[in-house]
C-alpha positions as CSV (number, residue, x, y, z in Angstrom):
1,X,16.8,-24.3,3.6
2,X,16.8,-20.3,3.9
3,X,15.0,-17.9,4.2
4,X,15.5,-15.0,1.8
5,X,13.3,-11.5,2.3
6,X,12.9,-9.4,-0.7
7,X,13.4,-5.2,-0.3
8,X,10.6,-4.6,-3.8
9,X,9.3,-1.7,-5.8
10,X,6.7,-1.8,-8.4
11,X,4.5,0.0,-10.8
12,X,1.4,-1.5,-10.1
13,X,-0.5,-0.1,-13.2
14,X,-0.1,-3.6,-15.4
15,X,-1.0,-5.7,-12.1
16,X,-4.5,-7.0,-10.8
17,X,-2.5,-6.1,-6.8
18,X,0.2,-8.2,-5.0
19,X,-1.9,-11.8,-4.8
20,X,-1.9,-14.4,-7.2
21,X,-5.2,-15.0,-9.1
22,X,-6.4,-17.5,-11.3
23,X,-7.1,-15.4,-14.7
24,X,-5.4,-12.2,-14.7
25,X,-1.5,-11.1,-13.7
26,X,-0.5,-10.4,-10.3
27,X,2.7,-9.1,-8.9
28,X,3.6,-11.8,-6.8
29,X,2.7,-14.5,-9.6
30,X,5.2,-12.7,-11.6
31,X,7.9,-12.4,-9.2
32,X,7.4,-16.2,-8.6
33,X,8.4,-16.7,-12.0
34,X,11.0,-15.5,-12.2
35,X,12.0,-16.6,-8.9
36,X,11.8,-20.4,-10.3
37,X,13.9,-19.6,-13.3
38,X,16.6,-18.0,-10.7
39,X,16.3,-20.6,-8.0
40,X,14.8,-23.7,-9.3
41,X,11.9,-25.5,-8.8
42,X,8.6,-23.7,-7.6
43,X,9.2,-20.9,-5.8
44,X,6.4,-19.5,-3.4
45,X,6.3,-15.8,-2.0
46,X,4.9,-14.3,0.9
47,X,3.7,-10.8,1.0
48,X,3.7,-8.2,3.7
49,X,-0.2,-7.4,2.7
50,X,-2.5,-7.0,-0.3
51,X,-2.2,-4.0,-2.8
52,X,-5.2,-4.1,-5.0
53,X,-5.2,-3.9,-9.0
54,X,-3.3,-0.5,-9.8
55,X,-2.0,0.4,-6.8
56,X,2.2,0.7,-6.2
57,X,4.6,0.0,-3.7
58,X,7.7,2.2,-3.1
59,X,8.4,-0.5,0.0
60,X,7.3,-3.6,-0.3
61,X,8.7,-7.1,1.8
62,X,8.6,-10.7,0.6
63,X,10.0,-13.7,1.4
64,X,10.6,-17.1,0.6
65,X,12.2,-20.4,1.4
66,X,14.7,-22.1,-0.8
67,X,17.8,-24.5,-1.0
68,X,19.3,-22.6,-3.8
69,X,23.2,-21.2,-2.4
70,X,23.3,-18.1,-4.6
71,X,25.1,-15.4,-2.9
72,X,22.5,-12.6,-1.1
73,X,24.1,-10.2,-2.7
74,X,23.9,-11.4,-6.4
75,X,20.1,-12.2,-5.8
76,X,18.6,-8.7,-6.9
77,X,20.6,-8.5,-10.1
78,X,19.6,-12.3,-11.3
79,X,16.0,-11.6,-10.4
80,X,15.7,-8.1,-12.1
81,X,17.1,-10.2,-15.1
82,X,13.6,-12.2,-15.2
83,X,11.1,-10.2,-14.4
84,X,9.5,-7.0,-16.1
85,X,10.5,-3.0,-16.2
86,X,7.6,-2.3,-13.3
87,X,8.8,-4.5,-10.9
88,X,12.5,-4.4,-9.0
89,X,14.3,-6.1,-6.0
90,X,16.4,-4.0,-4.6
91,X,17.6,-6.0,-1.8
92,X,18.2,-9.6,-0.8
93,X,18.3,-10.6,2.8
94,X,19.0,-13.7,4.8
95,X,16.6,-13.5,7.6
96,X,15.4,-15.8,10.7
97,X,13.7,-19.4,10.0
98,X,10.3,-18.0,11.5
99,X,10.1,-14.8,9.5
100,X,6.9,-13.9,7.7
101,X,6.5,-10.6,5.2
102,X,2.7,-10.0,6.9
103,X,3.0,-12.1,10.3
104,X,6.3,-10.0,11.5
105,X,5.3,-6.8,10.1
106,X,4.5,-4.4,13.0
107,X,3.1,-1.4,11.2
108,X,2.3,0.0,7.9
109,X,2.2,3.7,6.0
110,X,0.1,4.4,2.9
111,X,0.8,7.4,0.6
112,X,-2.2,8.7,-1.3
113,X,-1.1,11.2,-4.2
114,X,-3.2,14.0,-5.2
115,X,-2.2,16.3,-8.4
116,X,-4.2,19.2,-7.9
117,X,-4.2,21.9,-10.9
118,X,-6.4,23.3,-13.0
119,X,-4.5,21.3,-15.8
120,X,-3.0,17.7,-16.2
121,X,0.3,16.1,-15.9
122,X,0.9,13.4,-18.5
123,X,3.9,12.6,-16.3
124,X,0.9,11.1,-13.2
125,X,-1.2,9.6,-15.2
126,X,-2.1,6.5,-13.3
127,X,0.6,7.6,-10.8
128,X,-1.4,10.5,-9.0
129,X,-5.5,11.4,-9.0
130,X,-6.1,14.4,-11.0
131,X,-8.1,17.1,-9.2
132,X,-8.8,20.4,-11.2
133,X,-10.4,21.8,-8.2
134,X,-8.1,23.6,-5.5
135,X,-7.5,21.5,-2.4
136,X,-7.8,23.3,1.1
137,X,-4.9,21.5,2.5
138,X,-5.7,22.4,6.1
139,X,-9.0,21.4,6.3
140,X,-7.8,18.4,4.8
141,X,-4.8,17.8,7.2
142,X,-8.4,18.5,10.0
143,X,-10.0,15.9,8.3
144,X,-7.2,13.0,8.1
145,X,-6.1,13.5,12.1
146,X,-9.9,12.5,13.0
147,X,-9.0,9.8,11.7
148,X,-6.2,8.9,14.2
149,X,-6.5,6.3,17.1
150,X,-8.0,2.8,18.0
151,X,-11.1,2.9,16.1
152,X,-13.8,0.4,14.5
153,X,-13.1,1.4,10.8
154,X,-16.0,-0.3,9.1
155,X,-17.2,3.0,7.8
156,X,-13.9,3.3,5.4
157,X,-13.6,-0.2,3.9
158,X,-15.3,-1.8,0.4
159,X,-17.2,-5.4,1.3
160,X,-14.1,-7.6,0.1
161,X,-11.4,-10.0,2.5
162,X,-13.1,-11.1,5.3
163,X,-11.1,-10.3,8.9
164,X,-12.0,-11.0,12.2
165,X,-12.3,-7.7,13.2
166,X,-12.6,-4.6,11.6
167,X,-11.2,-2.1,14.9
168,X,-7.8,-0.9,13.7
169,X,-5.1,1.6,15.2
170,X,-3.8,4.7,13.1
171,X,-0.7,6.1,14.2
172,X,-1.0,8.8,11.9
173,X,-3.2,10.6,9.4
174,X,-1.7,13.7,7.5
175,X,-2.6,16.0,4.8
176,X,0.7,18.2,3.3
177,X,1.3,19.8,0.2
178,X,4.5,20.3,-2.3
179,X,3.5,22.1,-5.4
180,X,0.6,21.2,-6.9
181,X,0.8,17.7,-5.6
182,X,-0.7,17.0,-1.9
183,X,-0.2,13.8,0.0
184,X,-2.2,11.8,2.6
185,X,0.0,9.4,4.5
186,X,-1.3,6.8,7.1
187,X,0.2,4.7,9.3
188,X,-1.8,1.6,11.4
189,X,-1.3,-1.4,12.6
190,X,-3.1,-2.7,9.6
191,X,-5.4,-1.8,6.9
192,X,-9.0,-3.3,5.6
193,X,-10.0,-3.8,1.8
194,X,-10.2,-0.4,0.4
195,X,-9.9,1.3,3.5
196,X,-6.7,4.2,2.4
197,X,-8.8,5.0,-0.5
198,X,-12.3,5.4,1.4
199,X,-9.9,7.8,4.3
200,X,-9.1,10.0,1.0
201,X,-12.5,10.2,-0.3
202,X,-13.9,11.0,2.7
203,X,-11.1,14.2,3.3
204,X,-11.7,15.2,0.0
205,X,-15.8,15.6,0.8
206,X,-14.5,17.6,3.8
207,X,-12.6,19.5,1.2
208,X,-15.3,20.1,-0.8
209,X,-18.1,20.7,2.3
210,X,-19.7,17.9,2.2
211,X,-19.2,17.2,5.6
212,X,-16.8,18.7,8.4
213,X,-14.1,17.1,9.6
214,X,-16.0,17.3,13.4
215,X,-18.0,15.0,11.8
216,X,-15.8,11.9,11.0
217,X,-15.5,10.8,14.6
218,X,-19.5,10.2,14.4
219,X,-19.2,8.4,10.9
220,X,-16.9,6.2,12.1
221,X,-19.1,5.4,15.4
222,X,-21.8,4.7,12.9
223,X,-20.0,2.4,10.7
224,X,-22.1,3.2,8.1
225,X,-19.8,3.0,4.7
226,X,-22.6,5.1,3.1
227,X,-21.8,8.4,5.0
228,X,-18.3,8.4,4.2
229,X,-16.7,9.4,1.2
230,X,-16.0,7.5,-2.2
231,X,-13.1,5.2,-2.6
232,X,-11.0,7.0,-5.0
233,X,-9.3,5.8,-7.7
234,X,-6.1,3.3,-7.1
235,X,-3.7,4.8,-9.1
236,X,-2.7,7.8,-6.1
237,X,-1.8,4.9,-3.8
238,X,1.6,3.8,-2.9
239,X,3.1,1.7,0.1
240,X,5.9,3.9,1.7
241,X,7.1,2.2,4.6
242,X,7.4,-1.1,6.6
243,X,8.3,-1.2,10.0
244,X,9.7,-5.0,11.5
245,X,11.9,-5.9,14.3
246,X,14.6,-6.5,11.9
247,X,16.1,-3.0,11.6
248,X,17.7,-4.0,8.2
249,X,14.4,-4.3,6.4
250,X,13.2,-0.5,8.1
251,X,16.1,0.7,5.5
């Protein structure tokens, strides 16, 4: 038996997010499809996390056990063969007996995608939020690094999965701009339902004065989701990067 970890990309657009679910299409309910008709048998895949309905992964890990002998290497083009436009493997790796996607993954980085012009881009539709407004990218950039640190995060996260705790680390939280499209990117130790999309909506109300970014330290004490900003829409959210002790899957 091996085990086999996937390097993936997807559009996440067409998906209800990465876990399977009884009525509507999943990525990984997909990829397991087409899994079986490569490998065999029923095929089961585990993720390095949850992305919820809309949301895409530039990096995204999965693995899987199976007896099938199929060369590492020709994996990635037999898969892409059975499975849709929106989703692609672009590695295969053999990897240690005890490797798990979300058990061995050591740290995470979200990408949040803002397209801000006074007029839209067909081209990030669903891709990128539209904002008409201009964005002060440096109050922003104030906003996301109060963010940073070992906090209690309960403030930033939608009532959803249940976890044991809701105190997370962020590495970082940064604000830049390119153009007319800004970025928020955050790395942590791990993320609660929603919580990416909540840390946008709550720099965008600094943005906008609705609060100051000296202010986010005492939201978060407060853990009060009702003083932080909206969750914004899913489509500006990517996964970027994956960090493991397996230096071939930081690639």
């Amino acid at each position: 038996m091996r085990n086999i970890a996937l390097k993936l990309m997807y559009n996440g657009t067409a998906y209800h997010g990465w876990q399977v679910q009884k009525t509507v299409s999943s990525v990984c309910e997909t990829m397991e499809k087409g899994l079986s008709n490569v490998c065999g048998g029923n095929v089961k895949l585990v993720g390095c996390g949850r992305t919820d309905a809309g949301v895409h992964a530039e990096r995204y890990i999965a693995n899987f056990h199976t007896e099938s002998r199929i060369p590492v290497e020709r994996l990635p083009f037999a898969i892409n063969t059975h499975t849709p436009e929106d989703i692609v493997v672009r590695e295969a790796l053999e990897v240690a007996e005890d490797f798990n996607a979300i058990l061995s993954c050591q740290k995470k980085e979200y990408t949040y995608r803002i397209y801000n012009s006074r007029i839209k881009n067909p081209f990030y539709v669903n891709r990128a939020y539209f904002y008409p407004k201009h964005l002060d990218e440096e109050v922003m950039d104030r906003a996301a690094r109060a963010f940073e640190g070992t906090h209690d995060f309960r403030a930033v996260r939608s009532v959803g999965t249940e976890t044991k705790t809701t105190v997370r680390t962020v590495h970082y939280c940064r604000v830049s701009r390119s153009g007319d499209l800004l970025e928020l990117k955050v790395c942590a130790d791990g993320f609660l339902y929603n919580m990416v999309r909540a840390i946008t909506g709550t720099v965008l109300y600094a943005a906008e004065g609705k609060l100051t970014p000296e202010d986010i330290p005492e939201i978060l004490a407060s853990g009060d989701r009702s003083l932080a900003g909206p969750t914004v829409p899913p489509g500006g959210l990517y996964m970027t990067r994956l960090w493991y002790e397996d230096e071939r899957l930081n690639e």
